[in-house]
C-alpha positions, 0 to 999 in steps of 0.5 A, a space after each residue: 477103932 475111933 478115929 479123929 473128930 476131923 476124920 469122922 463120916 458127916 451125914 448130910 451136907 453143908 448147913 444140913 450136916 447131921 451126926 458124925 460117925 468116928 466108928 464102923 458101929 457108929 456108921 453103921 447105927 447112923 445108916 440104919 437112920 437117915 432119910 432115903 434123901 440123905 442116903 442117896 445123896 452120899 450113895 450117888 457120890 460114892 461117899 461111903 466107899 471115899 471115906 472107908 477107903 481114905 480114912 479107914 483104909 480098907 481097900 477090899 471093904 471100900 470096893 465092896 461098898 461103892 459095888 453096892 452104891 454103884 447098883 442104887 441108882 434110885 432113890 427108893 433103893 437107898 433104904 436097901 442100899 443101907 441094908 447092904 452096906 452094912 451087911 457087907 461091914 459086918 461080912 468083913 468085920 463081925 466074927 463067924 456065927 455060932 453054928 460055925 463056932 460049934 462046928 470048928 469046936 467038934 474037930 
């Protein structure tokens, strides 16, 4: 679900400020293509878990997230930090695979 222009995650700060997510999808999209620089920024302040927790209002998620940006303490780890966030986005909001689907069909 979108949400507000003024609500929306900013990747980069200040003058730098870079695109605007309004969606986990757009978050998500937008991760997969920001510097490592840009990246640890947000990962080191804990940005991404601030703005799902206050914004999206997902606690479980939030607490998922900041585990993650809590274990990237170095710069060339942000690349995979990205990865692992939105592997666990995706965990918590994506529906179960196929294979899972054929299982339950079978019953």
């Amino acid at each position: 679900m979108p949400i507000s222009e003024a609500q929306a995650f900013v990747f980069g700060e200040g003058a730098r400020a870079r695109p605007r997510a309004r969606t986990l999808k757009e978050f998500m999209s937008l991760l997969d293509t920001q510097p490592p620089t840009v990246l640890q920024g947000h990962l080191h302040r804990h940005d991404f878990s601030r703005w799902i927790e206050h914004v999206l209002r997902d606690g479980t998620l939030a607490a998922r997230v900041r585990d993650t940006e809590a274990r990237s303490e170095k710069e060339d780890a942000a690349r995979d930090a990205a990865a692992a966030i939105s592997q666990v986005i995706r965990a918590r909001y994506e529906p179960p695979t196929e294979p899972f689907a054929r299982a339950q069909s079978s019953d």
